[in-house]
C-alpha atoms as one frame of an Amber mdcrd trajectory, in Angstrom:
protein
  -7.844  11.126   6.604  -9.177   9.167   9.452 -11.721  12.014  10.368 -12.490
  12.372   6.903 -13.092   8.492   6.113 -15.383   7.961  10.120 -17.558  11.051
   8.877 -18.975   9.821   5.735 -17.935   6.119   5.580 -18.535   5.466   9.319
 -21.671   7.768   9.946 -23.140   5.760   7.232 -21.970   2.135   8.258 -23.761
   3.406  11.678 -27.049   3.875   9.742 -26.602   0.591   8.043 -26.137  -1.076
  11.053 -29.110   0.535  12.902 -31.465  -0.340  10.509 -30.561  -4.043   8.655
 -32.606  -5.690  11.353 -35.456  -3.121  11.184 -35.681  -2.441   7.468 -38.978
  -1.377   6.296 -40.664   0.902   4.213 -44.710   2.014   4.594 -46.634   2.562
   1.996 -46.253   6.520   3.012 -42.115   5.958   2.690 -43.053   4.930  -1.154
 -45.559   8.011  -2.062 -42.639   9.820  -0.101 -39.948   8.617  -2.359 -41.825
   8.731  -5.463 -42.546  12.671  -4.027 -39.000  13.225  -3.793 -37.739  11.607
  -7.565 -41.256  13.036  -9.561 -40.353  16.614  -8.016 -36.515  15.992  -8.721
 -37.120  15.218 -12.409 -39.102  17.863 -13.393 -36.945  20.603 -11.628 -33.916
  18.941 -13.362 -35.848  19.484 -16.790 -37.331  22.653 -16.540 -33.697  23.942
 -15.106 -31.848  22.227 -17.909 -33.908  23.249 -20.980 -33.845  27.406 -19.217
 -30.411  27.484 -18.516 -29.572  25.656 -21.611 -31.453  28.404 -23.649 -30.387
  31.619 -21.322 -26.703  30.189 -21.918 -27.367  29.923 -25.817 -28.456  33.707
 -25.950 -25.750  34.357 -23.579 -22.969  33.084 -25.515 -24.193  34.966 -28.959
 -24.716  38.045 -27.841 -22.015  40.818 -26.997 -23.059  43.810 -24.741 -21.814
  46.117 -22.332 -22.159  44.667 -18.666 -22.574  40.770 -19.580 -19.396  39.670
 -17.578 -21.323  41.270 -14.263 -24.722  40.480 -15.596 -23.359  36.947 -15.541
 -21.843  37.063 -12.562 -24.774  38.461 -10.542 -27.118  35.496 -12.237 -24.888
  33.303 -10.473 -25.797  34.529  -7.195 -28.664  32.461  -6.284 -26.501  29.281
  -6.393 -24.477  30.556  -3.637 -27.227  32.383  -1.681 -28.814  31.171   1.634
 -31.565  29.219   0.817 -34.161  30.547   3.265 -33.072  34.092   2.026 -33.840
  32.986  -1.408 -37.105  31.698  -0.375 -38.325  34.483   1.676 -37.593  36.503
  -2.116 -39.725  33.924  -3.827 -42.364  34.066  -1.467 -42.214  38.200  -1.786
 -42.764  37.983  -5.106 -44.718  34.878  -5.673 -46.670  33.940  -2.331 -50.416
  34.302  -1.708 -49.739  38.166  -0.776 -46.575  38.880  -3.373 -46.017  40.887
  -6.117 -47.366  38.802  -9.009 -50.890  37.973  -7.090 -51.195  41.585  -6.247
 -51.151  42.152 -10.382 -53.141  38.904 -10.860 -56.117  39.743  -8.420 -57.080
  43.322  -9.511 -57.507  41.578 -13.063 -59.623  38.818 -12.026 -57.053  36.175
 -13.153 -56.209  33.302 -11.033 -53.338  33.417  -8.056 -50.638  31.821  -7.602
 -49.810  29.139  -4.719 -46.009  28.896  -3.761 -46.663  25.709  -0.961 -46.335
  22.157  -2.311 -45.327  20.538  -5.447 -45.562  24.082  -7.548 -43.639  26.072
  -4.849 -40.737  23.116  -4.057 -40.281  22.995  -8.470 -40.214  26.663  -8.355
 -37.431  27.491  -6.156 -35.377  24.455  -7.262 -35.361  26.321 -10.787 -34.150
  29.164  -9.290 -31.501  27.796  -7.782 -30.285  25.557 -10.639 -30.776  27.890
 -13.376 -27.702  30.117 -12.906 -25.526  26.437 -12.411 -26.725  24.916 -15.394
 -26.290  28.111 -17.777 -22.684  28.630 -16.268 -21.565  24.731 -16.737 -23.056
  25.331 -20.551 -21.524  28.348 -21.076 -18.321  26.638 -20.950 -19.461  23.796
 -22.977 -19.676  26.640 -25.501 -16.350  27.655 -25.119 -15.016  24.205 -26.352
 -16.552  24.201 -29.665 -13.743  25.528 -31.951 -13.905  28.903 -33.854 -13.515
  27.187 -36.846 -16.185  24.961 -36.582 -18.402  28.477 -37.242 -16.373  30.027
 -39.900 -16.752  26.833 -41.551 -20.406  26.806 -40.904 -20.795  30.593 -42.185
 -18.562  29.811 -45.638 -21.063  26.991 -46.122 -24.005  29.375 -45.927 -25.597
  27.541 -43.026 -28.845  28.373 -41.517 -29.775  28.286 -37.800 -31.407  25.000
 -38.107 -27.902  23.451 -39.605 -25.176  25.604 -36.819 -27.873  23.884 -33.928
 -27.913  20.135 -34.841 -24.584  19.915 -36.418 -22.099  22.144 -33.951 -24.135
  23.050 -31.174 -26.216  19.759 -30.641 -22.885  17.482 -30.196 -21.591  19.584
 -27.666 -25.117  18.980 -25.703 -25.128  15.535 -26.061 -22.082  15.194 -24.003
 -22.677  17.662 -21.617 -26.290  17.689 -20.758 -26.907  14.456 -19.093 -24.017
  14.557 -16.827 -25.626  18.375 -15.856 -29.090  16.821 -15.373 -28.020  14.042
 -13.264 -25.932  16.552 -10.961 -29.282  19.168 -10.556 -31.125  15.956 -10.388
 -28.633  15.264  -7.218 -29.241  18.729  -5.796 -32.890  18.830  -5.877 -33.348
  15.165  -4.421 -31.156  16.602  -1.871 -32.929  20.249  -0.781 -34.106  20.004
   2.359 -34.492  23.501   3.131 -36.878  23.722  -0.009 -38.946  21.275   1.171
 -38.780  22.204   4.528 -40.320  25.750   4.203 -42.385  25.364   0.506 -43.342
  21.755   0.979 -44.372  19.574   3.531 -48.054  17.224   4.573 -48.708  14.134
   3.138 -48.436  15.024  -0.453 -45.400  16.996  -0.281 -42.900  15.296   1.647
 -39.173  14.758   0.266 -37.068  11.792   2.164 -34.720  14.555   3.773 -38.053
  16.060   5.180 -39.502  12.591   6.164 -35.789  12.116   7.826 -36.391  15.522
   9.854 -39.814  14.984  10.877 -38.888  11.158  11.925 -36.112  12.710  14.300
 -38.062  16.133  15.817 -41.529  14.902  15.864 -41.665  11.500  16.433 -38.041
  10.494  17.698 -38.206   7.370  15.173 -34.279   6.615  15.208 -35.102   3.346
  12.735 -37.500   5.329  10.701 -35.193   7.728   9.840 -31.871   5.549   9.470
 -34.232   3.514   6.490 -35.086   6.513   5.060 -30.992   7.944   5.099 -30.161
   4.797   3.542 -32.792   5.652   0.482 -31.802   8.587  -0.110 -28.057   7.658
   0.405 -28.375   4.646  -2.659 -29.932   7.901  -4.731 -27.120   9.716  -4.115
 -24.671   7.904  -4.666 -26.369   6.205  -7.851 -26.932  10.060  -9.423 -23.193
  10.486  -8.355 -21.415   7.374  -9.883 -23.827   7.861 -13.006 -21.804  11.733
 -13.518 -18.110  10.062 -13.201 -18.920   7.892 -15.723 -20.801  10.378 -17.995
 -17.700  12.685 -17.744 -15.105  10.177 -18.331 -16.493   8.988 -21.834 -16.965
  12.444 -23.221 -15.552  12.816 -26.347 -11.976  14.515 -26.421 -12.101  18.024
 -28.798  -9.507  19.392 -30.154  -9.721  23.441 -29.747  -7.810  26.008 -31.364
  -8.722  29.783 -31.617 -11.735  29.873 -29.320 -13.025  33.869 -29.687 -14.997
  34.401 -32.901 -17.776  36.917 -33.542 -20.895  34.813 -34.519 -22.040  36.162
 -38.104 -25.873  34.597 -36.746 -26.655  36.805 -34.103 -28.631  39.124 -35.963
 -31.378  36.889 -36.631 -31.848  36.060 -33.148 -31.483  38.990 -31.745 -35.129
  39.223 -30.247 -35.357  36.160 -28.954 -32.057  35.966 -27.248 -32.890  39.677
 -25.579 -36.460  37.905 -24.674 -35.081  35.223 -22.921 -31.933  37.401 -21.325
 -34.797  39.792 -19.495 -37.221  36.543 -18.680 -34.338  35.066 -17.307 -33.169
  38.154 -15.256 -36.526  38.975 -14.015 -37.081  35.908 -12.443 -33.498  35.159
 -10.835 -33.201  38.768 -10.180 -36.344  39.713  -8.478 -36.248  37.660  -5.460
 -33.434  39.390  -4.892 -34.526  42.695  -5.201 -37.763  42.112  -3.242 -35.080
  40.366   0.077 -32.770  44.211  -0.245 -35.761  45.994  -0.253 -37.618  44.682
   2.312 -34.785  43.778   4.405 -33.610  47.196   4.476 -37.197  48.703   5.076
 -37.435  46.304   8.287 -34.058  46.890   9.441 -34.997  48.719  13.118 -36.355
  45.084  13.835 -32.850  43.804  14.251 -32.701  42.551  17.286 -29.935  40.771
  19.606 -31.162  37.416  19.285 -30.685  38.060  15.420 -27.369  39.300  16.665
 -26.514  36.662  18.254 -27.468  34.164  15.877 -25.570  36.014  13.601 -22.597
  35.488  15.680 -23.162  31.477  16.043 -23.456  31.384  12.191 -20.262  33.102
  11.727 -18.529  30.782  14.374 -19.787  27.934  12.528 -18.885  29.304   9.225
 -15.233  30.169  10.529 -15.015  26.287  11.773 -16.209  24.390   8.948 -12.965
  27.078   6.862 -10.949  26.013   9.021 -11.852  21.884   9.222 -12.021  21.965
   5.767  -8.933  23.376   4.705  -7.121  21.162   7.575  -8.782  18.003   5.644
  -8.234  19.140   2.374  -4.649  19.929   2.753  -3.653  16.891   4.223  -5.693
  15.039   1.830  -3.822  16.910  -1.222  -0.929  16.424   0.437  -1.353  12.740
   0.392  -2.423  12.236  -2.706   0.156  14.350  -4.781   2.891  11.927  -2.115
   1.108   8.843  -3.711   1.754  10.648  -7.414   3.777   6.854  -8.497   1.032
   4.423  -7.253  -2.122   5.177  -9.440  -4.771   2.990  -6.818  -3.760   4.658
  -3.951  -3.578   8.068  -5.720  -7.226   7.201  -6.748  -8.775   5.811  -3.980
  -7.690   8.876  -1.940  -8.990  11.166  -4.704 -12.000   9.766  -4.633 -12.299
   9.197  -1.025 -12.641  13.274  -1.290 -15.430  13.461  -4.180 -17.476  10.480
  -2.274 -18.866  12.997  -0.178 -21.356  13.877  -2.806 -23.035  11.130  -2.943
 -24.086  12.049   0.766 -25.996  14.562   2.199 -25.952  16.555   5.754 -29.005
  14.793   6.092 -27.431  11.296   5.738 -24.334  12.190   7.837 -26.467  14.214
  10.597 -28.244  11.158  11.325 -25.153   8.583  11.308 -24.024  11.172  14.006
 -26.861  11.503  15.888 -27.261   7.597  16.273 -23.977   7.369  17.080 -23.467
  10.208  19.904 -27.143  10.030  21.313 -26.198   6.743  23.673 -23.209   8.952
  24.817 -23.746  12.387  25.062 -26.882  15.120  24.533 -25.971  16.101  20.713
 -27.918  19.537  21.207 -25.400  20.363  23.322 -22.924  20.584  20.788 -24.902
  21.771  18.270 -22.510  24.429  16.446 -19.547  21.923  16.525 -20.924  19.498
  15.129 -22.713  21.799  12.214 -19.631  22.971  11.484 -17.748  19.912  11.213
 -20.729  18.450   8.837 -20.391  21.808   6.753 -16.975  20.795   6.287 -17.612
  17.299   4.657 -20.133  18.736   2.760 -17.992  21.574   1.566 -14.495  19.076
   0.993 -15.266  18.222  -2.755 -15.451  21.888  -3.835 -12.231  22.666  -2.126
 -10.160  19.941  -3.368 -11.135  20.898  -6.083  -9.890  24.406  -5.901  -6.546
  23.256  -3.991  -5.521  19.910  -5.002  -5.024  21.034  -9.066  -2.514  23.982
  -7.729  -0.595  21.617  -5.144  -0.297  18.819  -7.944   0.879  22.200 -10.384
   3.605  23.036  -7.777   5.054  19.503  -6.837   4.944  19.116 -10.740   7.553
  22.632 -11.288   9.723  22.504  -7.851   9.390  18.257  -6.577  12.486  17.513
  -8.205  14.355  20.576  -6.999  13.254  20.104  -3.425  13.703  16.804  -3.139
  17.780  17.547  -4.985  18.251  19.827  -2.114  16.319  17.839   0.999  13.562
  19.645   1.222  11.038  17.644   2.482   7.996  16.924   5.044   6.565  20.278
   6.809   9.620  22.152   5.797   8.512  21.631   2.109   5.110  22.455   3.049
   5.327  25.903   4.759   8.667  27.143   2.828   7.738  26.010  -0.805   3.461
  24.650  -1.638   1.876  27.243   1.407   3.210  30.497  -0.017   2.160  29.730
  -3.201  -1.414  28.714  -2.412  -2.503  31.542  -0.704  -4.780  32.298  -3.898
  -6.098  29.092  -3.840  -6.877  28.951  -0.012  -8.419  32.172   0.169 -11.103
  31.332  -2.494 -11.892  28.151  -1.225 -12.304  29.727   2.351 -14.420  32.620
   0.972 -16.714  29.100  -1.162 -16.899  27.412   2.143 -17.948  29.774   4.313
 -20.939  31.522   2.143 -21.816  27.518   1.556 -21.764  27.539   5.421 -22.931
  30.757   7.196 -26.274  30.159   5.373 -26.734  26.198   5.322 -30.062  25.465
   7.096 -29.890  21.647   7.091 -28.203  19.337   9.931 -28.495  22.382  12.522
 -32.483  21.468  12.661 -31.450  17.608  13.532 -29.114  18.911  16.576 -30.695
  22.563  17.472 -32.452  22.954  20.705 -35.379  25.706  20.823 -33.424  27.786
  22.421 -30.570  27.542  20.228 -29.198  27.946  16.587 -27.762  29.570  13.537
 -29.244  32.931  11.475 -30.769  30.557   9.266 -32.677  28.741  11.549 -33.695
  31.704  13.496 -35.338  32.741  10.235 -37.179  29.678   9.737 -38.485  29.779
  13.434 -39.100  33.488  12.716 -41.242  32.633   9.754 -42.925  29.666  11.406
 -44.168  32.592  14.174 -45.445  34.588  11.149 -43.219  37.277  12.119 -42.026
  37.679   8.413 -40.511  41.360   8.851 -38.501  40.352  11.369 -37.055  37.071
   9.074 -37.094  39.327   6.036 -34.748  41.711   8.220 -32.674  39.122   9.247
 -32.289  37.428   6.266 -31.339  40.931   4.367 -28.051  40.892   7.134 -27.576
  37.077   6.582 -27.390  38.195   2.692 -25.662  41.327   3.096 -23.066  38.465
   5.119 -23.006  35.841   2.757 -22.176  38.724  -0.139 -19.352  39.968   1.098
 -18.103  37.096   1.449 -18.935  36.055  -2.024 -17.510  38.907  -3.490 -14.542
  38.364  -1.894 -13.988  34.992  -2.866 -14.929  35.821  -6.515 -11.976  39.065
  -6.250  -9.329  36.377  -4.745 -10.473  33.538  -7.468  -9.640  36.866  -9.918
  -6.400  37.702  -8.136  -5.281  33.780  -8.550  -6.008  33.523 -12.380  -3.586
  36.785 -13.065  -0.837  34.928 -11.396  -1.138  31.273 -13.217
């Protein structure tokens, strides 16, 4: 808890401090924060109002293959980001696949660096996310709501704005605020598509203030900018959710009588959909696997550091969320405590790696050379990051099990780590696998506070990537990023069989 509370409330009472004497903005921090919210907003819309739509045709049509269809859609959102990118740019750079159709035909190309390539890629990412959160906003609308809609004769036009709309209302801001949160907050985005004057996100501004310029103050403004975003996005979500409308559901599986008449444009927007997230991907296997001979051993070896950081941030974060869980489901009688832990846990979305990278680096650089700890200290910021995804995965089982055996164990004086390993471990073991498979794909590809600490001669996979696509050596990053992917998969796959295994046994 005392870790937990020094990384994200500490690191960023170190940035305040820094910077309350020295508190300025430029005239290029303002074009750099309007950069960062213009791009953010229209990536949030565009994201919304596709996923919205792809989850709409989802939902009403039935076909062999949608459970993996929607499953692999899902994909990008846990996908490295630079191995996402390097697909994009495959199929939508100056020498991709659509320009190589566009030229012959004398129609204009395409340009995947600034505002147009940051927007692209952040749709990518969010698309999958914001059709799976609708999906089950679908799922809540009772059954009967639509056989009472199809007695009444009731035309597309009436089952939109008087069932489906409702549902949207309540939903839909709460899912644009938290895409909203993850574009302001992509720095590997803007760090390979964006960039210059006109292009420049805070997180970027943050990164260039540290590795080109060494601008400690510069860059502890800027973390407390995009911190207040953060955690104004963030706050603006917990409230959205908590007045949401309570619906009663009853038989949830019904065959829609409507689908039918939108058959063609659901299939249209299925394939549109499934082209574009799908592609990228196709484009990183193929090429990847073409390239593979140019594995080399400092790929190897980068592979290995990735790993090692993954394998520490599983463990950290378990270690904190356990403790934490354990903690709060103890506090179960006093509410405040029990909530101010809780949400000690979920505050660390309001931050970034950014944010916390640079509270650490102000705070260590007087003592010690952070570069030389570079892979510790990414993994323990992977850890934060990854700590609200995790408790939420644990802390609903270990609240579930205290709720069916606390009064048995505590008749029989079972208590403290007795309890814990004889009676709540055993039974998590579902829980705990999938959140270690979550954390570590979220890790073994996270290309963010590594490029604060990271010496040139040093770093992850992902950064070797980067470097190798800075060098224009892009056959040697798109073979590296096909074993990063082939990696992060795996373990992807895994977590998904686990999370599988763990709803047979509830």
């Amino acid at each position: 808890m005392i870790l937990l509370i020094f990384l994200t409330f500490g690191t960023l009472a170190v940035v305040l401090f820094y910077s309350h004497n020295d508190f300025k903005l430029t005239s290029s921090d303002f074009k750099v924060i309007k950069f960062t919210i213009y791009q953010a907003v229209i990536s949030a819309l565009i994201s919304s109002i596709m996923g919205m739509f792809l989850a709409r045709s989802l939902m009403r049509q039935s076909f062999w293959g949608k459970s993996i269809l929607i499953t692999i859609l899902g994909a990008p959102f846990i996908l490295p980001t630079i191995v996402a990118i390097l697909g994009i740019i495959s199929v939508f750079g100056r020498n991709g696949v659509l320009n190589n159709i566009l030229g012959p035909l004398g129609l204009n190309t395409l340009t995947i660096y600034g505002l147009h390539g940051v927007i692209l890629a952040n749709v990518f990412f969010n698309i999958p996310l914001v059709s799976r959160l609708l999906l089950q906003g679908w799922k809540t609308i009772p059954a009967e709501q639509f056989r009472l809609a199809e007695s009444l004769c009731f035309n597309q036009k009436n089952i939109f704005f008087l069932i489906e709309l409702p549902m949207l209302k309540s939903r839909m801001f709460g899912i644009f605020a938290v895409v909203f949160l993850i574009c302001i907050s992509s720095f590997a985005i803007a760090l390979t598509l964006g960039g210059g004057p006109k292009s420049t996100t805070i997180e970027l501004a943050i990164y260039q203030a540290f590795r080109f310029d060494f601008d400690l103050s510069k860059a502890a403004n800027l973390a407390i900018i995009q911190f207040i975003l953060c955690l104004a996005l963030t706050i603006m979500v917990l409230w959205k959710q908590q007045t949401e409308p309570l619906q009663i559901k009853f038989d949830r599986t019904i065959n829609r009588w409507d689908v039918d008449k939108t058959r063609l444009l659901d299939w249209t927007v299925i394939c549109i959909c499934s082209v574009f997230l799908l592609t990228p991907l196709v484009m990183i296997i193929a090429d990847g696997a073409s390239a593979i001979q140019l594995i080399n051993l400092v790929i190897l070896v980068a592979l290995g550091k990735s790993i090692f950081v993954a394998a520490g941030a599983v463990i950290i974060c378990l270690f904190l969320t356990i403790s934490l869980g354990h903690a709060i489901v103890s506090s179960q009688t006093n509410i405040r405590i029990k909530w101010l832990m809780e949400g000690t846990g979920y505050f660390v979305i309001a931050t970034s790696p950014l944010v916390i990278g640079t509270g650490l680096f102000i705070f260590l650089y007087p003592i010690i050379n952070p570069t030389k700890f570079v892979l510790p200290i990414t993994g323990l910021v992977n850890a934060i990051i990854a700590l609200p995804f995790s408790l939420r995965i644990i802390l609903p089982a270990m609240q579930k099990i205290n709720q069916d055996y606390g009064k048995l164990s505590d008749s029989i004086g079972l208590n403290g780590i007795h309890r814990f390993f004889k009676l709540t471990l055993p039974r998590l073991r579902n829980e705990i696998g999938f959140a270690s498979g979550l954390i570590a794909a979220l890790s073994i590809g996270d290309l963010g506070v590594v490029t604060l600490f990271a010496s040139p001669q040093s770093g992850t996979l992902p950064l070797t990537i980067y470097r190798l696509m800075g060098s224009y050596q892009m056959e040697a990053a798109k073979a590296a990023a096909f074993i990063l992917l082939i990696t992060c998969f795996s373990i992807f796959l895994l977590a998904d069989k686990l999370g599988k295994s763990n709803a047979l046994h509830k």
